[in-house]
N, C-alpha and C positions, 0 to 999 in steps of 0.2 A: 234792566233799564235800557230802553229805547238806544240806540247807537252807541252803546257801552261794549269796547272789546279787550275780549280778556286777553291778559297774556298767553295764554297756551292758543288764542285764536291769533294773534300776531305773529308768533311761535309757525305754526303750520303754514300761513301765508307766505314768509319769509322762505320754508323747507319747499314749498310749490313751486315758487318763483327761481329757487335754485336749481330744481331739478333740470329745466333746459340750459341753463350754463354747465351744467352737466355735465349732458346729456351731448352738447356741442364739442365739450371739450375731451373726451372721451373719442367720438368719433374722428378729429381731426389728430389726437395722436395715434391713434391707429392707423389712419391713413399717413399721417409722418411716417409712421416707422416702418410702413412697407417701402414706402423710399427711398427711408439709409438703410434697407436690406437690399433696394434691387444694388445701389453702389456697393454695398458691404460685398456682396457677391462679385466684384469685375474691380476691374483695377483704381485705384486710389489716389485721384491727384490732389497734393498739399499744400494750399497756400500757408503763409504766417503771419497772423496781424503784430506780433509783435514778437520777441526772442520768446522761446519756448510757451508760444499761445499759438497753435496751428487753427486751419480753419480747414473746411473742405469745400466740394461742390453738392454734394448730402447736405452739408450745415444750410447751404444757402438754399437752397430749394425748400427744404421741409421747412426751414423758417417763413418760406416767401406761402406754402401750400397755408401754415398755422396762423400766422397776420393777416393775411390774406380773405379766410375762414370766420376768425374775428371778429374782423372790422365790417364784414357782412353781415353776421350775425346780430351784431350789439356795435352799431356808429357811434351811440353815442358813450360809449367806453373807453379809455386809452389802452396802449400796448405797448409794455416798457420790452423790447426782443434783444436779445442778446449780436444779433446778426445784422438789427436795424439801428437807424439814428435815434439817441434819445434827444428829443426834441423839448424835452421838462413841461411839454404841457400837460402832461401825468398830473403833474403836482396841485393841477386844477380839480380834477377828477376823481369825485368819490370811489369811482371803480374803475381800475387799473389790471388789467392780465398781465402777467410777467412771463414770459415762456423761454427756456433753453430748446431752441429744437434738436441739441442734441448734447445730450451729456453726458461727457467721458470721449470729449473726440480722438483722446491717446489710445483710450484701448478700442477706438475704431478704427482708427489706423494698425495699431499691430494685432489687428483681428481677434481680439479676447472679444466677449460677448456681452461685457461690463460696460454698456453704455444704453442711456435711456433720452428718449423725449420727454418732457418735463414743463406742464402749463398750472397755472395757480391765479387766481383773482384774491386780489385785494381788495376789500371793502371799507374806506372809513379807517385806511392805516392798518386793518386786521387781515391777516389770509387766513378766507373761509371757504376756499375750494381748493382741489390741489388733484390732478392726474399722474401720474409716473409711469412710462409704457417702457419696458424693455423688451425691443421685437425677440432678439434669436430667441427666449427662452418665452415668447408672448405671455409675458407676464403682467397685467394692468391695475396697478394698485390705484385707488381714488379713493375721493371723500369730498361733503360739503358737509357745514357745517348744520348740523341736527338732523342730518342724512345719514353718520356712520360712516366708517372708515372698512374698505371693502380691496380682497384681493380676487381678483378674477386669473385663473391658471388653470392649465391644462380641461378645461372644458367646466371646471367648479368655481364654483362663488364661497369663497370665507369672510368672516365679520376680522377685522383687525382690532386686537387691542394687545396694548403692551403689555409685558409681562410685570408681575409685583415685586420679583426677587430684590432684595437689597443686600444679602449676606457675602463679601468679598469675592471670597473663593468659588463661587458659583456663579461671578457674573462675566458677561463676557464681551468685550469689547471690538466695533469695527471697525479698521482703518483702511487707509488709502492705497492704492497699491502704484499707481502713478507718483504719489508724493509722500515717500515715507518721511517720518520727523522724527527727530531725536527727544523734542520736547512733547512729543507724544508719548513714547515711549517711558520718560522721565515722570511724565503724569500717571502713563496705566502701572508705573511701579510703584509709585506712591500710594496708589490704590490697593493695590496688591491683588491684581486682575491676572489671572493667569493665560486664559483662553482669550484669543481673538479669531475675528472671519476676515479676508484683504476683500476686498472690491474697489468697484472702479468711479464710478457716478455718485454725487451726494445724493441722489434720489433713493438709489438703490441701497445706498448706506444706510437712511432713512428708513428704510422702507424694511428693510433688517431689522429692526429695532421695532416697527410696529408689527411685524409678526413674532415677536416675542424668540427670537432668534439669537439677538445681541440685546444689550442693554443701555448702550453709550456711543456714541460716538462725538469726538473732540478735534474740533479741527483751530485750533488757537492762533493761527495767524490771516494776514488779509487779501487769501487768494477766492473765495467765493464770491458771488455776487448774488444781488436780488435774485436771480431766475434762476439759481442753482437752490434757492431755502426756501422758495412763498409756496409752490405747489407741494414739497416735500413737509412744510409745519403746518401745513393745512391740513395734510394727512395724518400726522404723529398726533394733531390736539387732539382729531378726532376719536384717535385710537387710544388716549389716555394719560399723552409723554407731552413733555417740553421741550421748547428751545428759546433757547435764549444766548446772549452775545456769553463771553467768558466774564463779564462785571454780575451775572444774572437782569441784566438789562433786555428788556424784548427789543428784538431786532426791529432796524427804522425802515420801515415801506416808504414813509413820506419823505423820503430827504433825496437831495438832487444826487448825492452819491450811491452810486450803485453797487460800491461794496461793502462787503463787510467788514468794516477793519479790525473791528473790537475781536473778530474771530466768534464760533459757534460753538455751543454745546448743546446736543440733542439726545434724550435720556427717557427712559420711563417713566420719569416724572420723580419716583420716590426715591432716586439715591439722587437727583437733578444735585441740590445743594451743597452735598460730601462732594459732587463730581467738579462745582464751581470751584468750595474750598481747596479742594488740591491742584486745581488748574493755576489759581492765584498762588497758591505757595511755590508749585515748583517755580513759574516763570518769576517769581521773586526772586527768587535763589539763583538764575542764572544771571 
């Protein structure tokens, strides 16, 4: 019929149109992370916006290079930046960019290599793109959604997807190494998870998990924000996994708070709900 379009033709149009928010957002954390390497390289001065939340002179430039990039590319988009004013007129706007331009500024400051650039679009409340660059190891995980979830490293290109495992003693879990928790710990016992990986950046912790590496990672309280989960569960859905708050609630794009309070859990998908249930029993129990 005459101007009749199919789904799979809406489908491809949508995957085209994404391709340049891409395709932008890719080259602008590349170009971020050569930045926090020329600082990562020479000395390190640390502001603090508040008691144990540093900030740098890295943070603000790769953030001012990533907005900057943006808001060129696509005006008529918002920019919710970790570095800039939220101004909540996000809240009007179908499509929203949330970018951390740098995450893990702990283990940038004491020179571990655990810290990544981090940009994600939000569509309509959904995150359907998502970049994660970690320069020292030029590692660039990305995905849009019907595009595939994609690690780019050491000169090759892998397709991302989570691993199936759900069987206890095989799984393996990633936590934080800036912020260890005891109700973490309380959780992956409960589970009865033996193996864990430490890293630094929720990206990279994420990002873990979609290379079928770890199988979980549970961060149960409310120190995350927007620009630390949109580009990072834009990657994971891609790749096969979940995230959602600790209620199994999907996390809020649309709401004027930018953090997470309810806390995250982000999983393969197929132990996602054992991983919810013990999340909720331990923190019961304390």
């Amino acid at each position: 019929m005459k101007g009749y379009v199919t789904a799979s033709r809406v489908s491809m149009v949508i995957n085209i149109n994404m391709q340049k928010e891409l395709d932008v957002a890719k080259s602008l954390a590349l170009d971020a992370g050569k930045i926090l390497m020329a600082y990562y390289q020479s000395d390190i001065s640390i502001d603090w916006k508040a008691p144990g939340d540093p900030v740098t002179a890295a943070d603000r430039e790769a953030s001012e290079l990533i907005v900057g990039g943006l808001r060129l590319e696509f005006s008529d988009h918002a920019v919710l930046c970790e570095e800039e004013p939220d101004d909540l007129g996000r809240l009007q706007r179908t499509h929203v960019w949330m970018v951390d331009p740098m995450d893990g500024t702990r283990e940038f400051i004491e020179h571990r290599g655990e810290f990544a650039v981090q940009i994600g679009l939000v569509i309509e409340r959904t995150p359907v793109l998502g970049v994660v660059y970690q320069p020292i190891a030029d590692k660039l995980y990305y995905a849009a959604r019907g595009l595939g979830a994609f690690l780019e490293s050491g000169g090759s290109l892998t397709r991302l997807h989570v691993s199936s495992e759900h069987v206890a003693s095989r799984l393996t879990i990633v936590e934080s190494r800036s912020h260890r928790s005891a109700r973490v710990q309380a959780i992956r016992q409960a589970l009865r998870i033996t193996e864990s990986i430490v890293t630094g950046s929720v990206g990279l912790k994420v990002g873990i998990v979609c290379e079928g590496r770890a199988h979980l990672y549970v961060h149960p309280g409310h120190r995350t924000h927007l620009w630390d989960t949109c580009g990072p569960e834009a990657i994971l859905r891609e790749a096969g996994g979940r995230m959602t708050d600790i209620s199994n609630a999907p996390l809020r794009y649309d709401a004027a708070e930018v953090r997470n309070l309810n806390g995250i859990i982000a999983t393969n998908g197929v132990i996602h709900d054992r991983v919810v249930q013990a999340t909720q029993s331990v923190l019961a129990g304390l």
